[in-house]
C-alpha positions as CSV (number, residue, x, y, z in Angstrom):
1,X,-29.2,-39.8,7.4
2,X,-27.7,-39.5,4.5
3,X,-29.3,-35.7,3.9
4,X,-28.3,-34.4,7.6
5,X,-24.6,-35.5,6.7
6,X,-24.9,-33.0,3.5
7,X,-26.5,-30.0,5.3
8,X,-23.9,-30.3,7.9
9,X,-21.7,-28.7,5.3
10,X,-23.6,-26.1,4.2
11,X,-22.3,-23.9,7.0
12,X,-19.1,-24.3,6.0
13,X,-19.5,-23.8,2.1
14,X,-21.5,-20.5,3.1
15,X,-18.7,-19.7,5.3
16,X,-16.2,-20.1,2.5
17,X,-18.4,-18.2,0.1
18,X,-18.0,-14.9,2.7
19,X,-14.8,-15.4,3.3
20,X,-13.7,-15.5,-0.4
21,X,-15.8,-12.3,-1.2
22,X,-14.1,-10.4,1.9
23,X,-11.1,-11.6,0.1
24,X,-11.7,-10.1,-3.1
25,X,-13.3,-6.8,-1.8
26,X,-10.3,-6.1,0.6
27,X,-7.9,-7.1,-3.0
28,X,-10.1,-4.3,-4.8
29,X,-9.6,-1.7,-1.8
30,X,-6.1,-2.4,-1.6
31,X,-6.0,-2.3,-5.5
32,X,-7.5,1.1,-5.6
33,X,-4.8,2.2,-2.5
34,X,-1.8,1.0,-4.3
35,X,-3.0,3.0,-7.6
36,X,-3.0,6.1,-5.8
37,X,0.2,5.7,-3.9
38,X,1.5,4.8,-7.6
39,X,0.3,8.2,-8.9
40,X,1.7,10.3,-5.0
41,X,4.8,8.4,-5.5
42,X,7.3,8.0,-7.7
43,X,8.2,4.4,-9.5
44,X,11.6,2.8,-9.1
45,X,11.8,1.2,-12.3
46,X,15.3,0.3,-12.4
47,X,15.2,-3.5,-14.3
48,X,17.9,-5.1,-11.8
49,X,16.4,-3.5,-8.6
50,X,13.0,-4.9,-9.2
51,X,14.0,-8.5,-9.9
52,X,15.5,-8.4,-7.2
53,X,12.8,-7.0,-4.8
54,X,10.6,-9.4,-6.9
55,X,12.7,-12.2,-6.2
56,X,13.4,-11.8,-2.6
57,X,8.9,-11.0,-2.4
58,X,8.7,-13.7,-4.4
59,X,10.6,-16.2,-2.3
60,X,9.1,-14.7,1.2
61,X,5.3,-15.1,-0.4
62,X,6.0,-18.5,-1.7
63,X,6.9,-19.6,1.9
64,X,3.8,-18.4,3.1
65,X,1.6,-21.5,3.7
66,X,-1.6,-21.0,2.6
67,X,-1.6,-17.2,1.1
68,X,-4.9,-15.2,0.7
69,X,-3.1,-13.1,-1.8
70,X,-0.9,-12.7,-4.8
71,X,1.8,-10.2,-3.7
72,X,2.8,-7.3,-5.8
73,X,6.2,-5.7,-4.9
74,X,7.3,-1.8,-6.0
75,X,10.1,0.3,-5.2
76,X,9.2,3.9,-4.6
77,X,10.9,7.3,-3.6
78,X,9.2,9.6,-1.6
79,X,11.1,11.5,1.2
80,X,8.3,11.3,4.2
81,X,8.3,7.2,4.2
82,X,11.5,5.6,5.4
83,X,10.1,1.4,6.1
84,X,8.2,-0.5,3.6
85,X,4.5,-0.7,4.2
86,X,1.7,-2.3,2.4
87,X,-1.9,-2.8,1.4
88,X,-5.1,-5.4,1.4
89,X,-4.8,-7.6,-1.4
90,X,-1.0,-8.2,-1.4
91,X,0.6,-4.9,-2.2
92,X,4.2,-4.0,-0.8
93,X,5.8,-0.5,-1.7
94,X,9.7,-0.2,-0.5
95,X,11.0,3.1,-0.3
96,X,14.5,3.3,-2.1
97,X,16.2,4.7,0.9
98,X,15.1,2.0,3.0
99,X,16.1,-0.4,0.1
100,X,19.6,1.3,0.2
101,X,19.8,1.2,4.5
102,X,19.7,-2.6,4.1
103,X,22.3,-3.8,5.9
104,X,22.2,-7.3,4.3
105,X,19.8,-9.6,2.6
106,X,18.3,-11.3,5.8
107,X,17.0,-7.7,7.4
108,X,15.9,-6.3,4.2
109,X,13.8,-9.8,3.8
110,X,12.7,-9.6,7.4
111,X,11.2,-6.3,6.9
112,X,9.1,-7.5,3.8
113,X,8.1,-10.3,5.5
114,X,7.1,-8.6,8.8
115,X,4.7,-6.5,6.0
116,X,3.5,-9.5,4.6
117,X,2.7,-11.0,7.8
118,X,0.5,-7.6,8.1
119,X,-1.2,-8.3,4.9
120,X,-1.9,-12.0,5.5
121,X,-3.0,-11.2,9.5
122,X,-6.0,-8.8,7.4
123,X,-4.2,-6.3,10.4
124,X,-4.9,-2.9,8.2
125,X,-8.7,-4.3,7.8
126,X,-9.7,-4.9,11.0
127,X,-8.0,-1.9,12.6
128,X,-10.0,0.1,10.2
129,X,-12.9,-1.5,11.5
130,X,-12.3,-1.5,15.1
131,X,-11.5,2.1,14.6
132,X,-15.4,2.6,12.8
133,X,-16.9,0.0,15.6
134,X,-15.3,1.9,18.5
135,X,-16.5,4.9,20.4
136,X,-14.2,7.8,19.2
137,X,-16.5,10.7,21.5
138,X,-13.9,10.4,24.5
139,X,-10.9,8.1,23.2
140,X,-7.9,7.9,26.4
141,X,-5.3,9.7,23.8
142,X,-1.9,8.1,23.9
143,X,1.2,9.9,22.1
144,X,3.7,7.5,20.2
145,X,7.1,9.2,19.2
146,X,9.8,7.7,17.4
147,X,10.0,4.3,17.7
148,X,13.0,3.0,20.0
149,X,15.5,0.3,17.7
150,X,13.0,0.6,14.5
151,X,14.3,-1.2,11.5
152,X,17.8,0.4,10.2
153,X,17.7,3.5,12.4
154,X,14.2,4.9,11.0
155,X,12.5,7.1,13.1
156,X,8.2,7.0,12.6
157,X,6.9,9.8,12.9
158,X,5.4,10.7,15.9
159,X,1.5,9.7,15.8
160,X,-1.7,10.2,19.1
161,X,-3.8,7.7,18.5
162,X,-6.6,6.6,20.9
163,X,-5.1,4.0,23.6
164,X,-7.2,0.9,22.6
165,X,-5.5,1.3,18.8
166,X,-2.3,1.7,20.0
167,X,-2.8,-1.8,22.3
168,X,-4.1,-3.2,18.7
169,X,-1.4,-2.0,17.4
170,X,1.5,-3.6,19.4
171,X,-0.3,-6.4,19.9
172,X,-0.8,-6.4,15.7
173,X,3.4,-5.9,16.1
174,X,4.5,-8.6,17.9
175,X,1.5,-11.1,15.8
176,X,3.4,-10.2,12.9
177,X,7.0,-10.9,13.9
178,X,5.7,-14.3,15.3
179,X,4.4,-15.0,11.9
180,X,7.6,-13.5,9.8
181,X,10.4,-15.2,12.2
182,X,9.1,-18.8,10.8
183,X,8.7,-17.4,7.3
184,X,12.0,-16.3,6.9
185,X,13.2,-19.5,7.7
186,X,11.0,-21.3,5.6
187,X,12.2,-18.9,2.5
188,X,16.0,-19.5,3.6
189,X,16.9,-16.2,5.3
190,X,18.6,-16.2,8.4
191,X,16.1,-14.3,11.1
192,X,19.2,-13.5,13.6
């Protein structure tokens, strides 16, 4: 009796074990992305700017309930990207422009925390492996312009994409700002 009630949880220490190396593989990849954005873009290493990101990261990534990452926030300038994005692993790059576009504290924490809420969702992983999974020999093409009421006017640029990523992709959307609405609030931003 008493042996059946230990292998029962064998499963579930092997399914740990996975899920902890997935973990620190997808940290590497994203560790390795963030080093080359670092060397394509150009540091923002102005002292009161950065604790400031840090501390509004820092509050948003302390909300977070159970995080799978340690979050690593950078301000950037580069003149093709206009909205924060990030990496596996827990890295966030702002651009400065967007940082400047802020109209207050609330949207510019909303932003980060809709990117966090990528990064914690493993979105950028799984569309990566959807995207290797899936047939790409006759994708239905869908063309997505400039997105209608993005963040502070941005426009994206416009992107095809095969219609069963772009569904993965708004559904992806709307996952994360049902994840960052409740974070925000738990940090003390207002969401409205």
């Amino acid at each position: 009796m008493r042996l059946s009630f230990l292998l029962a949880g064998v499963p579930l220490l092997a399914q740990a074990s996975v899920e902890q190396s997935i973990v620190r593989k997808e940290r590497a990849l994203g560790a390795d992305l963030a080093a080359q954005t670092r060397l394509d873009s150009k540091l923002l290493g102005i002292g009161a700017i950065s604790e400031y990101l840090d501390w509004i990261g820092d509050r948003l990534s302390k909300a977070v309930a159970q995080p799978k990452f340690n979050y690593r926030f950078d301000i950037i300038t580069h003149a093709e990207v206009e909205e924060p994005f990030g990496f596996p692993g827990g890295f966030v790059f702002v651009p400065a422009k967007f940082f400047l576009a802020a109209r207050d504290e609330s949207e510019f924490a909303g932003v980060l925390a809709h990117v966090i809420a990528h990064i914690e969702q493993r979105h950028g992983v799984m569309a990566a492996r959807v995207a290797r999974i899936r047939d790409q020999r006759s994708p239905t093409i869908f063309f997505m312009g400039p997105r209608a009421g993005s963040h502070i006017g941005a426009q994206r640029t416009s992107v095809v994409m095969p219609q069963g990523q772009r569904e993965l992709h708004l559904r992806n959307e709307v996952i994360s700002d049902e994840f960052a609405v409740p974070l925000l609030v738990k940090a003390g931003f207002d969401p409205t």
